[in-house]
C-alpha positions as CSV (number, residue, x, y, z in Angstrom):
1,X,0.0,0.0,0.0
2,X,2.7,2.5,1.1
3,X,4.5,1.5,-2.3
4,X,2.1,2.0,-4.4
5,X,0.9,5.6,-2.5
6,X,4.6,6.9,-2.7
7,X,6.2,5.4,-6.1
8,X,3.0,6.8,-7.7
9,X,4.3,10.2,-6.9
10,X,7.8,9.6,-8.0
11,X,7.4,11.5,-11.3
12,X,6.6,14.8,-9.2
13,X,8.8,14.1,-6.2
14,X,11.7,12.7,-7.8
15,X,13.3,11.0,-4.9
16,X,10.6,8.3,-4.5
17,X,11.6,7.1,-7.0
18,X,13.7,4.6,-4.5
19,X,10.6,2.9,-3.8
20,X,11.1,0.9,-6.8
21,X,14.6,-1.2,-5.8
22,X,13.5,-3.8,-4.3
23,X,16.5,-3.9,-2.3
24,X,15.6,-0.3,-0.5
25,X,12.1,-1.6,0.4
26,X,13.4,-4.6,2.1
27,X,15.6,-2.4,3.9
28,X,12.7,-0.6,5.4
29,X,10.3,-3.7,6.0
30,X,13.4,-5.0,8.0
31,X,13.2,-1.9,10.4
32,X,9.0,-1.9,10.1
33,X,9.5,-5.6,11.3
34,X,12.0,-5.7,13.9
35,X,10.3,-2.7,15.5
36,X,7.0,-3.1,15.3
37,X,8.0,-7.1,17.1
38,X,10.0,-5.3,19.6
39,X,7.2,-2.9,20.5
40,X,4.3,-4.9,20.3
41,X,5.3,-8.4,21.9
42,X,6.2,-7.2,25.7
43,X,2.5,-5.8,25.4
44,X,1.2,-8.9,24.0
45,X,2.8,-10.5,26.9
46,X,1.2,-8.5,29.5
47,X,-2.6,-8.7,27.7
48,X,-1.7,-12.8,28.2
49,X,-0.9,-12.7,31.4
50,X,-3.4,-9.9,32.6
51,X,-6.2,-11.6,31.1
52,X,-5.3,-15.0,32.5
53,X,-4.7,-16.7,29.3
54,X,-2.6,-19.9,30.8
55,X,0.9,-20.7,29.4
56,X,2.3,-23.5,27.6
57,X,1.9,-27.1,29.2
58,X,5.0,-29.0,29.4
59,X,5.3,-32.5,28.1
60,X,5.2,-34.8,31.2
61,X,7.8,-36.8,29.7
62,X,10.0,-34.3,28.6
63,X,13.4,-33.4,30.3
64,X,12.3,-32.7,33.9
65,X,14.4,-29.6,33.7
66,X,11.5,-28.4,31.6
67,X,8.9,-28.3,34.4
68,X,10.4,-25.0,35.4
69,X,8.7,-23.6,32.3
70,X,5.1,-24.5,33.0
71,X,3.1,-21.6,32.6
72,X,5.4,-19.8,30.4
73,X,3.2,-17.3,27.7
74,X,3.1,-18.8,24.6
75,X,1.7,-17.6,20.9
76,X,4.2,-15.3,20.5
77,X,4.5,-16.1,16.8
78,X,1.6,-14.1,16.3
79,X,3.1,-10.9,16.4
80,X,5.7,-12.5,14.3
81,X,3.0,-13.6,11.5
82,X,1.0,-9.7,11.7
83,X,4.3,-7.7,11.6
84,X,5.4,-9.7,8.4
85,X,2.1,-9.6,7.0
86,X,2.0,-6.1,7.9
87,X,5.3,-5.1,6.4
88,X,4.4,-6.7,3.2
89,X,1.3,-5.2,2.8
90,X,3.0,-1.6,2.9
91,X,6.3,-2.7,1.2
92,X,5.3,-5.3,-1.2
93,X,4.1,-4.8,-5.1
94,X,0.6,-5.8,-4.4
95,X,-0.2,-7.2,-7.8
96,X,2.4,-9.8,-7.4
97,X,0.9,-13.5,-7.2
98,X,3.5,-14.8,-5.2
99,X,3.1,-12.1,-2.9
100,X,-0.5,-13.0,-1.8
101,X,-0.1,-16.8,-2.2
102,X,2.9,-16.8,0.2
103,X,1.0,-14.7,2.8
104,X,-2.3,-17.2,2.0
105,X,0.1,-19.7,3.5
106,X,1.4,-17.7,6.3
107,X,-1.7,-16.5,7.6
108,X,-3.3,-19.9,6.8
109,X,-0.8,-22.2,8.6
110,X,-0.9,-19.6,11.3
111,X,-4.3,-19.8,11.7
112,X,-4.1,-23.7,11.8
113,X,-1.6,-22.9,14.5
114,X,-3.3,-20.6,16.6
115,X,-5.7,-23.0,17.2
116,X,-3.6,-25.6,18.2
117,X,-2.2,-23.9,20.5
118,X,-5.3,-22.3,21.7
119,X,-6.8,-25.8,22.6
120,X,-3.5,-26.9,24.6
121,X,-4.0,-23.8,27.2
122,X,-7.4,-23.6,27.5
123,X,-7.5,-27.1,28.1
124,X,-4.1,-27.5,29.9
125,X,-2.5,-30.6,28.1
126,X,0.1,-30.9,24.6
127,X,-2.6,-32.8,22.4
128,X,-3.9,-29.4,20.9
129,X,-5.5,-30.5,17.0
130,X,-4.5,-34.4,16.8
131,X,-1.6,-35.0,14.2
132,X,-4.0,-36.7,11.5
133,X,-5.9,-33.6,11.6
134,X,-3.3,-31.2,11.4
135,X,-1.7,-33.2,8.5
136,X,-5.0,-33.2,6.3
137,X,-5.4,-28.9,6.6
138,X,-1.7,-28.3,6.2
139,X,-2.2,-31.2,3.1
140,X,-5.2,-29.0,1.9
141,X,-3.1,-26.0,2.0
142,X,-0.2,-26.5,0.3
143,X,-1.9,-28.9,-2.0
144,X,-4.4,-26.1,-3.4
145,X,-2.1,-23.0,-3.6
146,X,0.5,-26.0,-5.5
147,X,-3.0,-26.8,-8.0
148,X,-3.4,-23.2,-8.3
149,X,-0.1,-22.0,-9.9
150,X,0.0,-25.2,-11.9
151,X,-3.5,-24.8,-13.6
152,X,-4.4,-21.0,-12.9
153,X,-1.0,-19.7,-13.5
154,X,1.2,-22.5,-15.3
155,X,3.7,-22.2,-13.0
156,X,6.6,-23.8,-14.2
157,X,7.5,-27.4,-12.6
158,X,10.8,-27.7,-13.4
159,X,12.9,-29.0,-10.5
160,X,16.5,-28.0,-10.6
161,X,19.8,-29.9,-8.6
162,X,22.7,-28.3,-6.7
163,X,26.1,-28.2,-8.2
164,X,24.5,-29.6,-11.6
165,X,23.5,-26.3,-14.2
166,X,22.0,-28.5,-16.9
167,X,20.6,-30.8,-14.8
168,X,16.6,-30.4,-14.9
169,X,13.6,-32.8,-14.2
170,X,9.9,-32.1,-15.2
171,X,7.8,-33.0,-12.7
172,X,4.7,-31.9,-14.7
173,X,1.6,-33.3,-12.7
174,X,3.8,-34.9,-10.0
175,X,4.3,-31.1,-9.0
176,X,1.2,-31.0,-6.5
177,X,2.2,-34.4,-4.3
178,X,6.4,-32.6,-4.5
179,X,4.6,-29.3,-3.0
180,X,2.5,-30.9,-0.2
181,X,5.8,-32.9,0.8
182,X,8.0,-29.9,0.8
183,X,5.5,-27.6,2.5
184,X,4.3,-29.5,5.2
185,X,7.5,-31.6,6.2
186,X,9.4,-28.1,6.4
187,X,5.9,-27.1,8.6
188,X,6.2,-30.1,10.5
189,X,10.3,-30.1,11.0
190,X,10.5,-26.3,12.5
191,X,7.5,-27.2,14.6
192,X,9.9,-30.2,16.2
193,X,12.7,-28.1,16.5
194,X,11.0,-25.1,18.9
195,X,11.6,-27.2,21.9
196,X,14.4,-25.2,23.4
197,X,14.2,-21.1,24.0
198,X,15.0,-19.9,20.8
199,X,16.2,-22.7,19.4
200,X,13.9,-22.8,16.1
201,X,14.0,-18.8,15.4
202,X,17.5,-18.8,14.6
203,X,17.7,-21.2,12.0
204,X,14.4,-19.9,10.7
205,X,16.2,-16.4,10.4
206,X,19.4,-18.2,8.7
207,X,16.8,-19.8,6.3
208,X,14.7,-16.8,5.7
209,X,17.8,-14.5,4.5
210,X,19.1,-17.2,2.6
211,X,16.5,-17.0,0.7
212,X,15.8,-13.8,0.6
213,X,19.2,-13.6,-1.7
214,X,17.6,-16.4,-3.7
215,X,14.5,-14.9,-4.6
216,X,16.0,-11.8,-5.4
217,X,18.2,-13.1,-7.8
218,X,15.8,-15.8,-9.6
219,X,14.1,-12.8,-10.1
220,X,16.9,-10.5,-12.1
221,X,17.2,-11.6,-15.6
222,X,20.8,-10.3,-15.5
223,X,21.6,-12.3,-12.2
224,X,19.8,-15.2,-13.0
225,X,21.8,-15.7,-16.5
226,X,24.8,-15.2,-15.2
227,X,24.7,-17.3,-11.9
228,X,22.8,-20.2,-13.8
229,X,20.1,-19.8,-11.5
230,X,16.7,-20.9,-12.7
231,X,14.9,-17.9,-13.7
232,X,11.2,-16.7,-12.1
233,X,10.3,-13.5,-13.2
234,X,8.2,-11.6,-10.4
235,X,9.7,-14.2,-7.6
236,X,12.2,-10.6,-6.1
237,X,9.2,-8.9,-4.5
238,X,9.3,-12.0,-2.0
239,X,12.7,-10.5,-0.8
240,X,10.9,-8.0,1.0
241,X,8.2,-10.4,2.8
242,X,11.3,-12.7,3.6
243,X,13.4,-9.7,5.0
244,X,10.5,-8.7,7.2
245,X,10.6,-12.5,8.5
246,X,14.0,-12.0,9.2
247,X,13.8,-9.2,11.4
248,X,10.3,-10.0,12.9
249,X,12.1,-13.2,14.0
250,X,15.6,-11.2,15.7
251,X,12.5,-8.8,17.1
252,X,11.0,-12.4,18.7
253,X,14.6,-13.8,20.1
254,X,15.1,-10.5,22.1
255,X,11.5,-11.8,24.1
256,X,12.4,-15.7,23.6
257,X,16.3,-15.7,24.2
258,X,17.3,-18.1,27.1
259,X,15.1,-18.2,29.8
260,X,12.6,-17.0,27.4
261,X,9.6,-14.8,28.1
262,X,7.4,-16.2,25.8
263,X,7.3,-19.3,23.7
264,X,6.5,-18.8,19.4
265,X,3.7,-21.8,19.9
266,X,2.8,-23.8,17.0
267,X,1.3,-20.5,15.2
268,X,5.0,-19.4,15.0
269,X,6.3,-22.5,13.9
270,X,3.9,-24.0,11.3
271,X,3.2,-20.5,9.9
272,X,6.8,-20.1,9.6
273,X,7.7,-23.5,8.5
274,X,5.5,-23.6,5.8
275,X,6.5,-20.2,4.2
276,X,10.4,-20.9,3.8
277,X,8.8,-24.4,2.1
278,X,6.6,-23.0,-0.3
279,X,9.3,-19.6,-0.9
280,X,11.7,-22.6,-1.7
281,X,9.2,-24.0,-4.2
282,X,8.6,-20.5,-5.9
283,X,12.2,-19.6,-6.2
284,X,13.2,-23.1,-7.7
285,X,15.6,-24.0,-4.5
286,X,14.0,-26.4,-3.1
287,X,16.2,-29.4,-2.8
288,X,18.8,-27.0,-1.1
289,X,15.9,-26.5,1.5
290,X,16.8,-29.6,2.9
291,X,20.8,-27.7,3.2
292,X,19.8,-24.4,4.6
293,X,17.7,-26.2,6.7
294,X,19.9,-28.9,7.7
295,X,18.8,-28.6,11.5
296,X,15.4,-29.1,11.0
297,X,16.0,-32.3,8.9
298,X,18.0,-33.6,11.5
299,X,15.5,-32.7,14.6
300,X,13.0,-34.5,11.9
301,X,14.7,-37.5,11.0
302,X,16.1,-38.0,14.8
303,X,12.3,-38.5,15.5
304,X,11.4,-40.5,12.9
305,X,14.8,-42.7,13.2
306,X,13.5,-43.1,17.2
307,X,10.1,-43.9,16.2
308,X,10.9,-46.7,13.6
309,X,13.6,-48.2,15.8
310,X,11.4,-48.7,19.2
311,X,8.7,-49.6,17.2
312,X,10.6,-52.4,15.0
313,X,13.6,-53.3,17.7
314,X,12.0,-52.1,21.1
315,X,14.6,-50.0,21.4
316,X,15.8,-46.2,21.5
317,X,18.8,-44.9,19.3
318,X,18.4,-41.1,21.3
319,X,18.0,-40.7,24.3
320,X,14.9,-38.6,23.5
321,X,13.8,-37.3,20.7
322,X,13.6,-34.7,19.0
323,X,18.2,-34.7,19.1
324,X,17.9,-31.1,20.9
325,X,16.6,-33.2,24.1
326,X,19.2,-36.0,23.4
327,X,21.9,-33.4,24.1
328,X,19.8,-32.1,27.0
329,X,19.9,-35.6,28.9
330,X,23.4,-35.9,28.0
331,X,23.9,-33.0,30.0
332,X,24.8,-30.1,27.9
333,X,23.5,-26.9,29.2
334,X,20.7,-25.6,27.3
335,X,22.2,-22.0,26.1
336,X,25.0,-24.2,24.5
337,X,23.0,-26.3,22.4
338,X,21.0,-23.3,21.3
339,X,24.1,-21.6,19.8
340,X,25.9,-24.8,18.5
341,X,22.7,-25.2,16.5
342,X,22.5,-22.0,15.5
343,X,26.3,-22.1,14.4
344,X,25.4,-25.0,12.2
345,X,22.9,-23.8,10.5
346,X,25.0,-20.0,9.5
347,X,27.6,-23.0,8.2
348,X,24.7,-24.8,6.2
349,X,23.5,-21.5,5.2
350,X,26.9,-20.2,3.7
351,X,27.4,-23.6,2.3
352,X,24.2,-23.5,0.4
353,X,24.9,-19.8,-1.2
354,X,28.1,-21.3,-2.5
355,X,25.9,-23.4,-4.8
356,X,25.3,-19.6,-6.7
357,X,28.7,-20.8,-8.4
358,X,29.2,-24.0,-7.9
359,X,27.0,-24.8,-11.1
């Protein structure tokens, strides 16, 4: 909105004529971001606790260090998922489609979220929406934006490889089932990795300005030639969205750094999840998802590895799942795991941008 207000006026007030880099407007959606998070989430905390919303319930058998936390606020992702919404709404070239389908899934997952976590305080206990549930709307989600841009807007399916420039597979109607997967298990994966104060939001930040560099440049012609990056015109304006995500989530970590105030609840983490998924699906990145976002395959696989193992050997490879807890019980002190994750995943991170030439 604030774009289109001031670049319309460019051609009287010549110096508005900023508004049209890309690069300037996720500049200021980082500030709009991180302050508006900053402001608004020690008030949010307050209207919880002043209106007597209970906190999170703690997992009875979770680390018993973790009972100290029972009560804690939770939801904080929501401020998260309005000041990105917000900031792209001022910031953003509204006519873009990828704009509104990526907030669709934001504000969608979000929503799915919010009520998960809405049933697990007002009814004191971790079930929240049961898992088969949860799978079949995040399913629905992804699955319908995915049939959207391949019928409504013939989105193109190719799906590109790291390290390999002419190395391209058509995925053609195979697209929809590749979408859902991508979507939901990145949902799913950051949602297993909040388990530990701020654990999740820095990898989620790593992720999110990552690929923030990706979209911008799949969406220069000149850039995407001469990288060997897979080109989608329009995909740059989701620089700005992802920018805002960026600093919305350092805005978060000053509120959910160790001992944390409040907790991002699933409405942070699935809304979150499932927009660096589906950005990775727009921008044509999405097997280096799984790079970027090495820690939240490994929380993932950790718990499916423990899962297939008790259930086919009766016994445990961790010694709880998801790994963050392993580490917990082997008695590494919870700041330190925090930051050795969130040193791993800058490493991944820098790793995957060396792909840009690596072609």
């Amino acid at each position: 909105m604030l774009y289109h207000l001031l670049y319309g006026l460019h051609e009287d007030i010549s110096w508005l004529n900023v508004f049209r880099y890309q690069t300037f407007r996720a500049g200021l959606a980082f500030l709009f971001a991180f302050i508006f998070v900053l402001f608004f989430q020690p008030i949010f905390i307050r209207w919880l606790r002043r209106e007597g919303v209970k906190g999170q319930p703690i997992r009875e058998e979770g680390p018993k260090d973790h009972v100290s936390k029972q009560g804690t606020p939770t939801m904080g992702g929501l401020v998260i998922v309005i000041a990105v919404t917000a900031a792209t709404l001022l910031l953003a070239d509204l006519t873009n489609l990828y704009i509104w389908l990526t907030l669709f899934v934001l504000l969608a997952f979000g929503a799915l979220g919010f009520v998960d976590d809405w049933r697990k305080i007002t009814k004191q206990n971790t079930e929240g929406v049961r898992g088969k549930v949860k799978l079949f709307w995040q399913s629905l989600i992804s699955g319908g934006v995915a049939a959207y841009l391949l019928f409504a807007f013939d989105f193109p399916t190719t799906l590109t490889f790291p390290f390999l420039k002419d190395v391209a597979f058509d995925l053609g109607i195979l697209f929809i089932p590749f979408v859902m997967l991508v979507v939901v298990g990145c949902s799913n994966a950051v949602n297993l990795t909040d388990g530990l104060d701020g654990l999740a939001i820095g990898p989620v930040m790593t992720v999110a300005a990552t690929y923030a560099l990706f979209a911008y440049l799949a969406g220069h012609a000149e850039f995407s030639a001469y990288l060997g990056v897979f080109p989608v015109p329009g995909v740059g304006e989701l620089s700005i969205l992802l920018s805002a995500l960026v600093a919305a989530g350092l805005g978060f970590l000053w509120y959910n750094t160790f001992p944390a105030q409040i907790f991002m609840g699933d409405v942070g983490a699935l809304s979150l999840g499932g927009v660096l998924g589906f950005v990775a699906v727009l921008v044509k990145h999405e097997i280096i998802l799984a790079l970027c976002g090495g820690i939240f395959v490994i929380e993932a696989l950790s718990v499916i590895i423990q899962t297939y193992s008790y259930k086919t050997r009766g016994k445990r490879v961790f010694r709880m799942a998801p790994i963050h807890h392993h580490f917990e019980l082997k008695g590494w002190a919870e700041p330190k795991i925090i930051v050795r994750f969130w040193i791993i995943s800058i490493v991944l991170a820098l790793i995957s941008l060396t792909t840009l030439k690596l072609r």
